[in-house]
LUMFI-816493 format. One record per residue (C-alpha): residue number from 1; residue in three letters; x, y, z. Coordinates in steps of 0.5 Angstrom, whole numbers, padded with zeros to 4 digits, always signed. Layout:
<rs>
 num residu     x     y     z
 NUM    ala     X     Y     Z
...
</rs>
This chain:
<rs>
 num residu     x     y     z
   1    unk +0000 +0000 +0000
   2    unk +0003 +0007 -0002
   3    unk +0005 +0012 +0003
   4    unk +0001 +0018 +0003
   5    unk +0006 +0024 +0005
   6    unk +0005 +0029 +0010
   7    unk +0006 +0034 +0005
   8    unk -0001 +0031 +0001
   9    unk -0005 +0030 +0008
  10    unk -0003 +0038 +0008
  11    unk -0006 +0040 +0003
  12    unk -0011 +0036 +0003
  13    unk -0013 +0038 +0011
  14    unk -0012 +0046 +0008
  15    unk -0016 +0045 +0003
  16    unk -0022 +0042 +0007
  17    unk -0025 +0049 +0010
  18    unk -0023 +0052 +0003
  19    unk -0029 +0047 +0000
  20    unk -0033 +0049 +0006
  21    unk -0033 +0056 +0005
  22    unk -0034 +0056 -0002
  23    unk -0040 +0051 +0000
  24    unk -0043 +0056 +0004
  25    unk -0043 +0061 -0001
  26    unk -0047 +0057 -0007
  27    unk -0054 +0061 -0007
  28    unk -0058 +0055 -0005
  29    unk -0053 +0053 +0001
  30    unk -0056 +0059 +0006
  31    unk -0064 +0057 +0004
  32    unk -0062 +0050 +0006
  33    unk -0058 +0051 +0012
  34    unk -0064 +0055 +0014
  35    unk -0069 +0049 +0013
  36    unk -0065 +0044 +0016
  37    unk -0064 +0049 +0022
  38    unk -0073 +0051 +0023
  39    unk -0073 +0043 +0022
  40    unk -0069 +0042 +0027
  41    unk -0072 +0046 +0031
  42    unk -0079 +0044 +0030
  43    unk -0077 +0037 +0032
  44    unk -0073 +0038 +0039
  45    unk -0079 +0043 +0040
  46    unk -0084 +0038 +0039
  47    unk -0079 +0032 +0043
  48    unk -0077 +0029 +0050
  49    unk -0072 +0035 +0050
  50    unk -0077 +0040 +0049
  51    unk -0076 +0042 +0056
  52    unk -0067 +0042 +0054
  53    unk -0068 +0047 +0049
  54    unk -0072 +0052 +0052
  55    unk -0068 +0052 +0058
  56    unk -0062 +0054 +0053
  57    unk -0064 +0058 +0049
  58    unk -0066 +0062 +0056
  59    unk -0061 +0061 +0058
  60    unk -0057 +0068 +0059
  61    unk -0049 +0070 +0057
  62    unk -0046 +0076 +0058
  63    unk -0042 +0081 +0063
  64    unk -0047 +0082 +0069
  65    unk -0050 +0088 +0068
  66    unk -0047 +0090 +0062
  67    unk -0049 +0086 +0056
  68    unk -0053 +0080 +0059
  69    unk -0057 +0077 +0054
  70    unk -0061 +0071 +0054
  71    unk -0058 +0066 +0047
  72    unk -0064 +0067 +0043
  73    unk -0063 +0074 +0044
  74    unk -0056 +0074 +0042
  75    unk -0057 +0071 +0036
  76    unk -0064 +0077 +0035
  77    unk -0060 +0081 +0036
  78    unk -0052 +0080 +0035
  79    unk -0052 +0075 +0030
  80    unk -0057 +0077 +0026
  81    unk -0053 +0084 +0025
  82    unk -0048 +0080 +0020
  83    unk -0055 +0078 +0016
  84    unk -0057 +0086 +0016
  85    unk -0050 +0088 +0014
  86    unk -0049 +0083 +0008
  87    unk -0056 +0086 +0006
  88    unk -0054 +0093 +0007
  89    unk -0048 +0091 +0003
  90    unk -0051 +0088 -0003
  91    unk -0057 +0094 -0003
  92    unk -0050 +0100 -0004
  93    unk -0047 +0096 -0009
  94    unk -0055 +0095 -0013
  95    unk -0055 +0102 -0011
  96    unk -0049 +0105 -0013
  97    unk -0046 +0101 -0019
  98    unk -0053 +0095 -0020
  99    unk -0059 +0094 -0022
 100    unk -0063 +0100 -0018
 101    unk -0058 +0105 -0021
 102    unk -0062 +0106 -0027
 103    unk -0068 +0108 -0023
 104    unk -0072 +0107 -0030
 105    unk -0070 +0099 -0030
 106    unk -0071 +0098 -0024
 107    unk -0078 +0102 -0023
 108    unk -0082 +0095 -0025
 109    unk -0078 +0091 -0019
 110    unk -0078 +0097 -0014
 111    unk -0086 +0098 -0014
 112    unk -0087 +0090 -0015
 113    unk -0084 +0090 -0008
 114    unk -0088 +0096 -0005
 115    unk -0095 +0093 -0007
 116    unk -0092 +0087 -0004
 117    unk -0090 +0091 +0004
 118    unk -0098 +0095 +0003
 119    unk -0102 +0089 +0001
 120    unk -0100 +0084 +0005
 121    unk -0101 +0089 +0011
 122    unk -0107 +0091 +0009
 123    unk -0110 +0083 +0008
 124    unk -0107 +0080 +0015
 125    unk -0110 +0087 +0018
 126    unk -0117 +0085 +0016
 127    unk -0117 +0078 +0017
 128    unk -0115 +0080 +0024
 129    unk -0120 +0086 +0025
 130    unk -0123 +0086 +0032
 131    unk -0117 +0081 +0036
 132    unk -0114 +0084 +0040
 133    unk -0106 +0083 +0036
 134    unk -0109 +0086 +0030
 135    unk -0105 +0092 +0031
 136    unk -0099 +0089 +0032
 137    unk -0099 +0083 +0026
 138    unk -0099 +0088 +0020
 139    unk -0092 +0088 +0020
 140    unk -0090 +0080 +0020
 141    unk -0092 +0079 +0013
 142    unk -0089 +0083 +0010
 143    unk -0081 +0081 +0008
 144    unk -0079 +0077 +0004
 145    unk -0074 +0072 +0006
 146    unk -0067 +0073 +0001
 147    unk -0064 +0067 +0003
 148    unk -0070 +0063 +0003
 149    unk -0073 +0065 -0003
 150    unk -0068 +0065 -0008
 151    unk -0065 +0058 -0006
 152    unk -0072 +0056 -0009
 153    unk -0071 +0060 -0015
 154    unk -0065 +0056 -0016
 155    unk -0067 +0050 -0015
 156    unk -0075 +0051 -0019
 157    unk -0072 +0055 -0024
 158    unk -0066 +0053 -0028
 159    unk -0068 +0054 -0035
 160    unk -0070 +0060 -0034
 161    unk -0067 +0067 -0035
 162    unk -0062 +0070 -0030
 163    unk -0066 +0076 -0031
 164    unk -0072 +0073 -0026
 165    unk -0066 +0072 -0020
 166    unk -0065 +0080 -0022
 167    unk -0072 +0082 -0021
 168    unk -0072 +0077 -0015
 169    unk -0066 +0079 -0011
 170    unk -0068 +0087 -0013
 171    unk -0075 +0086 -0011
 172    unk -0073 +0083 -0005
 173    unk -0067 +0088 -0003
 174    unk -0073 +0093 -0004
 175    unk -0077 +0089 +0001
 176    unk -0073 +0089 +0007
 177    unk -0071 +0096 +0006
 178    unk -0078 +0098 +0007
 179    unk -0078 +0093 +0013
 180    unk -0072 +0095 +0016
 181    unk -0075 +0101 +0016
 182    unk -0082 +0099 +0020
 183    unk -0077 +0096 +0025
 184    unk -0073 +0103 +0026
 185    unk -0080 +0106 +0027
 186    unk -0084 +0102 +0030
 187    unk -0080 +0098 +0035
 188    unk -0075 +0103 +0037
 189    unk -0075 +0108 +0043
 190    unk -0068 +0112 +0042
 191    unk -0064 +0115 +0047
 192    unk -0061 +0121 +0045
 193    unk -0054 +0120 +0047
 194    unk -0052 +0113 +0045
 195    unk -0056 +0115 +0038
 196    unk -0051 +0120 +0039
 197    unk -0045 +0116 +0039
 198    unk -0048 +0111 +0034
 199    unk -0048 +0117 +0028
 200    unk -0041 +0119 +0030
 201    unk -0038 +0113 +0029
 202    unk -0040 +0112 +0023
 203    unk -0039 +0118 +0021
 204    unk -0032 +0116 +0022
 205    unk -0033 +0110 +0019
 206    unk -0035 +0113 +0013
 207    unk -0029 +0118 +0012
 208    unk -0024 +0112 +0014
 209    unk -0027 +0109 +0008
 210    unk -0026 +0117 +0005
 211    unk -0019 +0117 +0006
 212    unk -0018 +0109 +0004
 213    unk -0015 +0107 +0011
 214    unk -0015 +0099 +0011
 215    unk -0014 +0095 +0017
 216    unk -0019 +0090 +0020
 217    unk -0017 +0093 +0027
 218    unk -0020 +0099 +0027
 219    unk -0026 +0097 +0023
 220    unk -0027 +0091 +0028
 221    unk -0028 +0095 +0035
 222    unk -0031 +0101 +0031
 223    unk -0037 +0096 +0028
 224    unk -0038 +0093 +0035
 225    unk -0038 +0100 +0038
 226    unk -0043 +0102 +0033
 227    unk -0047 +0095 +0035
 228    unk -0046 +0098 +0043
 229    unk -0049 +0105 +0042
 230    unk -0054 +0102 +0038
 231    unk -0056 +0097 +0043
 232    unk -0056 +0101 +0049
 233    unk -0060 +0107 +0045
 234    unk -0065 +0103 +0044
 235    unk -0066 +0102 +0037
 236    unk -0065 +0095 +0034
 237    unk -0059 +0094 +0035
 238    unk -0058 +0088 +0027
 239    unk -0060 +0096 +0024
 240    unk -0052 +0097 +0026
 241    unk -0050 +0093 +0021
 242    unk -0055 +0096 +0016
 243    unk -0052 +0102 +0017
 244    unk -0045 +0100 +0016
 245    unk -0046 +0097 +0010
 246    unk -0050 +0102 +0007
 247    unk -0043 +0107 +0009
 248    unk -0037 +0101 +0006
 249    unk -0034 +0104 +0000
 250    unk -0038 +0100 -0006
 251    unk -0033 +0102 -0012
 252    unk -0027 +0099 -0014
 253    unk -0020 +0104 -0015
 254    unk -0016 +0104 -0022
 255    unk -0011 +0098 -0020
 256    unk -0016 +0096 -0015
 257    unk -0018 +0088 -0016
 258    unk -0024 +0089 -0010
 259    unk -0028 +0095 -0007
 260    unk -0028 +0094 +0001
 261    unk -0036 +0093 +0000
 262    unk -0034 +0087 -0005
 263    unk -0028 +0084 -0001
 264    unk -0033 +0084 +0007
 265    unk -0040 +0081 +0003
 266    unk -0034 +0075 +0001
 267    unk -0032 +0075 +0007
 268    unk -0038 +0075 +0011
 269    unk -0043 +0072 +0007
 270    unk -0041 +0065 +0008
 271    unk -0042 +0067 +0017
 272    unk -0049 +0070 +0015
 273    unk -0051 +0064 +0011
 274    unk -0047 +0057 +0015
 275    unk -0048 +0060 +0022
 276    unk -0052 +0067 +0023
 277    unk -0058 +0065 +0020
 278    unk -0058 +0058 +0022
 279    unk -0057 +0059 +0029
 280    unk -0062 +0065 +0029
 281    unk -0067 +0059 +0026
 282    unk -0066 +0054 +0030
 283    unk -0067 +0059 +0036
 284    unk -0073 +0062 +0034
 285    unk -0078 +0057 +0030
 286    unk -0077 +0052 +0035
 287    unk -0086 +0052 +0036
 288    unk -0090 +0047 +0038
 289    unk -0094 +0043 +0034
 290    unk -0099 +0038 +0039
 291    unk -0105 +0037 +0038
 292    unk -0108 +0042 +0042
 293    unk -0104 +0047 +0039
 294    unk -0105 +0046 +0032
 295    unk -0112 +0047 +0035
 296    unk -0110 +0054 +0037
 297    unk -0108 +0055 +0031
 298    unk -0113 +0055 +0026
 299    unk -0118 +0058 +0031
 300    unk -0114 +0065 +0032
 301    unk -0114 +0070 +0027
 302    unk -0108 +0073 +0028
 303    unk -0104 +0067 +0027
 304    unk -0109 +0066 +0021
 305    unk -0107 +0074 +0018
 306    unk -0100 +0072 +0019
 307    unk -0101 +0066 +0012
 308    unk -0106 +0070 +0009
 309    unk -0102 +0076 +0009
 310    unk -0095 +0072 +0007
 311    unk -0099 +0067 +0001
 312    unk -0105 +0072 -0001
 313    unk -0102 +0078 +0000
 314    unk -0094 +0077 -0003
 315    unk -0098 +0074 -0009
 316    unk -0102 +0079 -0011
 317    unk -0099 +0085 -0008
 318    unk -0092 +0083 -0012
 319    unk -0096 +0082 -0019
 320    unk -0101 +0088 -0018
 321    unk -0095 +0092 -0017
 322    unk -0091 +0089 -0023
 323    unk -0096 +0090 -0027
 324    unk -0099 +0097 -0025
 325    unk -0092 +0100 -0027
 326    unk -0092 +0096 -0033
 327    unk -0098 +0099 -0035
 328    unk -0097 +0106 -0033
 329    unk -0091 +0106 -0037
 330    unk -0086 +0107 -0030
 331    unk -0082 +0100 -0032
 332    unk -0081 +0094 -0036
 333    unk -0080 +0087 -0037
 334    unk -0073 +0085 -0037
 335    unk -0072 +0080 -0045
 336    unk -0074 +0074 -0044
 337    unk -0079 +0075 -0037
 338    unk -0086 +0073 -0038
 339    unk -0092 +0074 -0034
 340    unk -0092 +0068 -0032
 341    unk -0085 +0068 -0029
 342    unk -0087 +0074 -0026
 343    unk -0093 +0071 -0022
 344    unk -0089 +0065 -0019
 345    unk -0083 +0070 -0016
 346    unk -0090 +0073 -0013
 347    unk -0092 +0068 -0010
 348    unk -0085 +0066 -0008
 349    unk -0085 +0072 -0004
 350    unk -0089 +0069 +0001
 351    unk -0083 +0066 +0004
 352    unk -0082 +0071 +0009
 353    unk -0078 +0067 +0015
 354    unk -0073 +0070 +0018
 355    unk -0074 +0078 +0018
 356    unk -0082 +0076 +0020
 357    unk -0080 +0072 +0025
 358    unk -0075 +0078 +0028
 359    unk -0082 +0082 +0027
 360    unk -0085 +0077 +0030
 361    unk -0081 +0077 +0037
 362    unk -0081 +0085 +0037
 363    unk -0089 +0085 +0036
 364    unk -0091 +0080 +0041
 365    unk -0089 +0079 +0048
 366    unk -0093 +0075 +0051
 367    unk -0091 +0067 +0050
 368    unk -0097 +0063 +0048
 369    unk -0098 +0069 +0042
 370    unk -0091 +0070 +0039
 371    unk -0092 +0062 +0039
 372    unk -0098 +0062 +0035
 373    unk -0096 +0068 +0031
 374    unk -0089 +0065 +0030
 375    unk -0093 +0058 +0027
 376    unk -0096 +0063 +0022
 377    unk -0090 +0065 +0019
 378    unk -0088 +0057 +0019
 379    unk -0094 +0055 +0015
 380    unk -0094 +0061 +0010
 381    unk -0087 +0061 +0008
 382    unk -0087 +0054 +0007
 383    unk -0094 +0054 +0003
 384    unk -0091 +0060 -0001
 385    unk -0085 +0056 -0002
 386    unk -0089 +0049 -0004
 387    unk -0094 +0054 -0009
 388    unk -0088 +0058 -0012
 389    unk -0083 +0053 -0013
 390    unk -0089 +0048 -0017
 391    unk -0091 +0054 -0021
 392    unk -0083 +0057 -0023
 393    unk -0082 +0049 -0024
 394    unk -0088 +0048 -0029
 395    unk -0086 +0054 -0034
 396    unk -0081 +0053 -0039
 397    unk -0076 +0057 -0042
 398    unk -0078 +0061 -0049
 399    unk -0074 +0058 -0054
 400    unk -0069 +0062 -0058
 401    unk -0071 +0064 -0065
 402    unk -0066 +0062 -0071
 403    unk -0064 +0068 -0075
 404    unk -0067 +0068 -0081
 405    unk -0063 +0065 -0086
</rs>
């Protein structure tokens, strides 16, 4: 048998993590790792170990009296920053050198998006109407969970034009754009001193990044000093990372191979989709599915809202939105998109998940009612997922016409 040298083992050992970040920045990778982890959840919840599950994820970590927090708490509130910092890198890229640089062309994804944040509002508000969480539901169904939706795509829509997974990925960029800014308005009470300290420091992010200044260390302490300020300003404090990719610099200098904003989206996405999102997941899906519960369920309206909003409220705000901007002549359809494309990613956007169910945990503080609401989300991610996937997976690809001879 041949000797395998130490070098080759080496190598092969090095090689290792090298395959598995490159593993985890695959499109449908993080929409797989997030099923995996709700399935998780889902079944230790509904286990022997229930009682072991909730007492970790209550369990509090931290310096006493500083930041202590409970793990599901660290992963709402810290973990998912990483999350909203890849999103708030990718929205400046898209704004200043993608597809919402062309306001024209990106008209048509923009309004789809806000018709999706108003109708499903407007739906979960009147199936609600009357019970006491009606006031608080609107905000759930009305994000488009990124990872999630475009993992589906990837897997339901092969064939089709690359121009769909742009519509999508737009519109879905326009959607949690518009949620990050209910999360700022509706769960946030700030308090003026660390609001303060949060502005300056990035204002110094912003002019380090002016004056081309690299170095992770000094990005590292003043990233997590912005998180700080803005956690003890009583803002959400995930909106930091928002903020401080919205402040990275997204275009590349001549002789420069990558621009900041491109170099810290590699870098951090394999985190946000292979730990961040998973663990936020794991923690928060984590619901009862008994028989009673499930009994719950059906006969509470809030929770209903939450899927008629997410199925019926995406679907039609999304295609009526699209379809008004079109006609109104302030959009158009990409090459080779037809309606019926149009109408799956509609109800594709359905699945909202993650962000709904940080909405969910910052809506509603009573237990029983958060779990409810929580199952809601759960059903009409998955039913919208199911049914959009079904339907991009029966359209077929236009085929190319031969030039005339």
């Amino acid at each position: 048998m041949p000797q395998i040298s130490r070098h080759r083992v080496g190598r092969a050992v090095k090689k290792v993590p090298a395959e598995a970040i490159r593993f985890l920045r695959i499109e449908t990778t993080g929409g797989i790792l997030l099923l995996i982890a709700a399935a998780l959840a889902l079944i230790v919840a509904n286990s022997p170990l229930a009682g072991f599950y909730d007492d970790v994820r209550h369990t509090d970590i931290g310096i006493d009296g500083v930041f202590t927090l409970n793990l599901q708490h660290w992963a709402a509130d810290f973990l998912l920053a990483f999350f909203f910092l890849v999103v708030g890198l990718e929205l400046k890229r898209e704004l200043v050198v993608g597809e919402l640089r062309d306001l024209k062309q990106a008209m048509l994804p923009v309004i789809a998006a806000a018709g999706g944040i108003i109708v499903p509002a407007l739906i979960a508000l009147a199936v609600a109407w009357g019970e006491a969480g009606a006031t608080a539901v609107w905000p759930v169904p009305v994000a488009t969970d990124i990872a999630f939706a475009l993992a589906v795509l990837a897997i339901c829509a092969r064939g089709l034009p690359s121009s769909l997974r742009i519509f999508l990925l737009t519109l879905a960029i326009a959607d949690d754009l518009g949620a990050i800014a209910m999360i700022a308005a509706l769960y946030s009470r700030p308090e003026p001193l660390p609001l303060t300290a949060f502005v300056l420091i990035i204002a110094a992010w912003v002019l380090l990044q002016a004056k081309r200044v690299r170095g992770l260390w000094i990005y590292i302490p003043l990233g997590l000093a912005a998180w700080a300020a803005l956690y003890e300003a009583g803002v959400h404090a995930t909106l930091a990372g928002v903020a401080i990719g919205l402040a990275t610099r997204v275009k590349p200098d001549p002789g420069e191979h990558e621009s900041p904003a491109t170099r810290a989206e590699h870098a951090l996405q394999p985190f946000s989709a292979g730990v961040a999102v998973p663990v936020f997941a794991f923690f928060s899906a984590g619901v009862v599915l008994n028989g009673a519960a499930l009994s719950a369920f059906a006969s509470d309206r809030v929770a209903l809202a939450v899927v008629a909003g997410l199925f019926l409220g995406k679907a039609i705000g999304v295609s009526v939105g699209a379809i008004a901007a079109h006609r109104l002549g302030w959009g158009r359809l990409a090459p080779g998109l037809r309606w019926g494309d149009i109408a799956g990613v509609a109800v594709l956007c359905g699945c909202g998940f993650t962000v709904s169910l940080l909405i969910t945990e910052l809506a509603f503080t009573d237990p029983v009612q958060q779990g409810l609401v929580k199952t809601g989300v759960l059903a009409g991610s998955a039913l919208s997922a199911i049914v959009g996937g079904t339907i991009l997976a029966r359209r077929r690809p236009r085929p190319v016409e031969e030039p005339a001879a």
